[in-house]
C-alpha positions in Angstrom: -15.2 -34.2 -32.8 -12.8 -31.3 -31.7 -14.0 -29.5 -28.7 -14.5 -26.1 -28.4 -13.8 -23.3 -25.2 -17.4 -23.7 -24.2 -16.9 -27.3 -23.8 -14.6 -26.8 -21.0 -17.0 -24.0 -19.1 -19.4 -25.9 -16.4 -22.5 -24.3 -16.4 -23.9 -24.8 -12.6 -27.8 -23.9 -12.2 -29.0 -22.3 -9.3 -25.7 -20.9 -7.7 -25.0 -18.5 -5.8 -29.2 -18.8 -6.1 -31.8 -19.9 -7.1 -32.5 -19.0 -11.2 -28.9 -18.4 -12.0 -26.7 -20.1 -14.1 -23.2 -19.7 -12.8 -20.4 -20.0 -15.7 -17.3 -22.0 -14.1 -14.0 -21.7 -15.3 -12.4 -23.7 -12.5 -13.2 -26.6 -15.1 -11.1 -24.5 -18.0 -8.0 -24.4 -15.8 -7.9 -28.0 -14.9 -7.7 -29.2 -18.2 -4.3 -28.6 -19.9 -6.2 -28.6 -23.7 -9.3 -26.3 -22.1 -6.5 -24.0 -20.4 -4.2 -24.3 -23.6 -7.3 -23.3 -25.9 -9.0 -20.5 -23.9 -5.9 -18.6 -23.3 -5.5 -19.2 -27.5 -8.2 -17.7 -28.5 -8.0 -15.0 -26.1 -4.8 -14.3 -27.3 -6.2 -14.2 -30.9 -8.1 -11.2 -30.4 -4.5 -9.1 -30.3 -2.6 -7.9 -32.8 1.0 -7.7 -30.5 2.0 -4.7 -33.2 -1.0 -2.4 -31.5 -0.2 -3.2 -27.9 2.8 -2.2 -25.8 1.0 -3.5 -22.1 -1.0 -6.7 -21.0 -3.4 -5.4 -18.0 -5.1 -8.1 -15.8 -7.9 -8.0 -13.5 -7.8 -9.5 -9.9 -7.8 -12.0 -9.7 -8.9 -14.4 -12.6 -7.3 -12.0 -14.8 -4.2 -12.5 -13.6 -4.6 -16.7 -15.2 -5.4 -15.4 -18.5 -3.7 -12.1 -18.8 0.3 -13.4 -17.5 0.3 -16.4 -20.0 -0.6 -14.0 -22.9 1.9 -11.4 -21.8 4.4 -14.0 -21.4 3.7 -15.6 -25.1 3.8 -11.6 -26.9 6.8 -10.9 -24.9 4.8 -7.4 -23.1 5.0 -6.8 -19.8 1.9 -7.0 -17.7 0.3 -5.3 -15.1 -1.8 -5.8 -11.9 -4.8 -4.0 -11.7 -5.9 -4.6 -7.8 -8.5 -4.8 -5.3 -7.6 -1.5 -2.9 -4.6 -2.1 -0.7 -2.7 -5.0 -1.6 0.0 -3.0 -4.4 3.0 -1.9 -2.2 4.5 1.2 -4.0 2.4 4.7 -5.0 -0.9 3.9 -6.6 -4.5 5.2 -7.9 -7.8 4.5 -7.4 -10.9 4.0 -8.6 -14.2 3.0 -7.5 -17.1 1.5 -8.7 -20.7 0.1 -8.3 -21.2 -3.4 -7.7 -24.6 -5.1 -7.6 -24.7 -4.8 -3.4 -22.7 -2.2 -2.9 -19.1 -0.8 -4.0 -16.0 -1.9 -4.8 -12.4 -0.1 -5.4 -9.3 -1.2 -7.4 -6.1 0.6 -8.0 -2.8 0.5 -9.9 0.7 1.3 -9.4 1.4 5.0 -10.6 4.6 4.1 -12.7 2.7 0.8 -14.2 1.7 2.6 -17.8 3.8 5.5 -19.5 1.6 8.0 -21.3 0.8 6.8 -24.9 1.2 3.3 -24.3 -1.5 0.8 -25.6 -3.1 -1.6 -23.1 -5.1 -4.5 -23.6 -7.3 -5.8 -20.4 -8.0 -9.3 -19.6 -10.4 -10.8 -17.7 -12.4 -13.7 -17.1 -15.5 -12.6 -17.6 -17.7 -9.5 -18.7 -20.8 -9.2 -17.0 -22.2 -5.8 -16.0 -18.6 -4.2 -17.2 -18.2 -2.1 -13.9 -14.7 -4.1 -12.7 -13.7 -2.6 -16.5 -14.9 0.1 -17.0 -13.3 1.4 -13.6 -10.3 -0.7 -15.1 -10.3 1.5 -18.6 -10.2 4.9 -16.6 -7.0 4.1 -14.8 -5.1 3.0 -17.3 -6.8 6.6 -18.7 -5.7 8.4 -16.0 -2.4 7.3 -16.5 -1.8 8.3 -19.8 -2.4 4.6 -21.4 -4.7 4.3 -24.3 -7.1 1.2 -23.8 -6.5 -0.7 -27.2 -9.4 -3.7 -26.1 -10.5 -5.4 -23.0 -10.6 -8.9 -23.7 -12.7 -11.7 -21.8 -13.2 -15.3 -21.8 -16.8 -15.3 -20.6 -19.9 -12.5 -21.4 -23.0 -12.7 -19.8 -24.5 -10.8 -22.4 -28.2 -10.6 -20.6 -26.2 -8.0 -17.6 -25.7 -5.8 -20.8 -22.3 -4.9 -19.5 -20.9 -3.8 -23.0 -23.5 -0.5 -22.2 -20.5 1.0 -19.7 -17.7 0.1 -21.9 -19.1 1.8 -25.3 -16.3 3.2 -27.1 -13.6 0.5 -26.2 -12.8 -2.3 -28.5 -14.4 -5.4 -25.9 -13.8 -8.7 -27.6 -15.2 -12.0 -25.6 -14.4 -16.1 -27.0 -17.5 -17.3 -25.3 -21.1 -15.1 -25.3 -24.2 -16.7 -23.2 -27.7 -15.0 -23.7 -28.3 -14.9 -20.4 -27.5 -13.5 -17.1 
């Protein structure tokens, strides 16, 4: 029986507490077919004729988002947690579940009009991407889709990124 990307998540109840089921993709990226086969179907959600940038989240976007730049032959992009790009850069924050958080881009990263397509990990209440989706804004980009592995589809986070084209391989119910 051929396995699917689910097959490859570990599902591990009760962490970081009690009641929640947290989705693992540590077990993804130890596996050569699991790695192989999540960053495939990510990858099958764009059309490389309607993109011109690969964007990737710190920092599990970064696993996902390089491979598929590397295989379309697009450049990709950092999108950061504030202070650690070296050049000029904006900012944005945004509103975690305790608190706040801020990421940032290089200035120069996207040229007005260009098409970027976001990757991440996972989607759960969609601030990391919505806050991600007004850079590349700001910039001049046009967000053609964010793009995850994983949606916790119970955190509703698809609410903040209404509008945007959000594809994800794997959808759980629940938080």
């Amino acid at each position: 029986m051929k396995k699917s990307v689910e097959d490859y998540i570990r599902s591990i109840p009760d962490f970081p507490e009690p009641g929640i089921i947290f989705r693992d993709i540590t077990s993804v990226l130890q596996d050569a077919d699991g790695l192989q086969m999540a960053i495939d179907a990510m990858q099958a959600f764009i059309n490389p004729e309607e993109v011109d940038v690969i964007a990737g989240t710190e920092s599990r976007g970064f696993l996902f988002g390089a491979p598929i730049a590397y295989n379309l032959h697009k450049p990709f992009v950092l999108i950061r947690k504030k202070g650690k790009l070296p050049c000029a850069t904006i900012s944005k924050k945004y509103d975690l579940e305790y608190g706040t958080a801020e990421i940032e881009i290089h200035k120069d990263a996207i040229k007005p009009g260009q098409r970027v397509v976001i990757i991440d990990d996972l989607l759960a209440t969609g601030g990391t991407l919505a806050a991600c989706n007004a850079l590349i804004e700001e910039l001049g980009g046009v967000v053609a889709k964010n793009v995850f592995l994983i949606e916790l589809a119970g955190l509703n986070g698809r609410k903040k990124l209404e509008g945007y084209d959000v594809k994800s391989v794997v959808c759980y119910e629940g938080k």
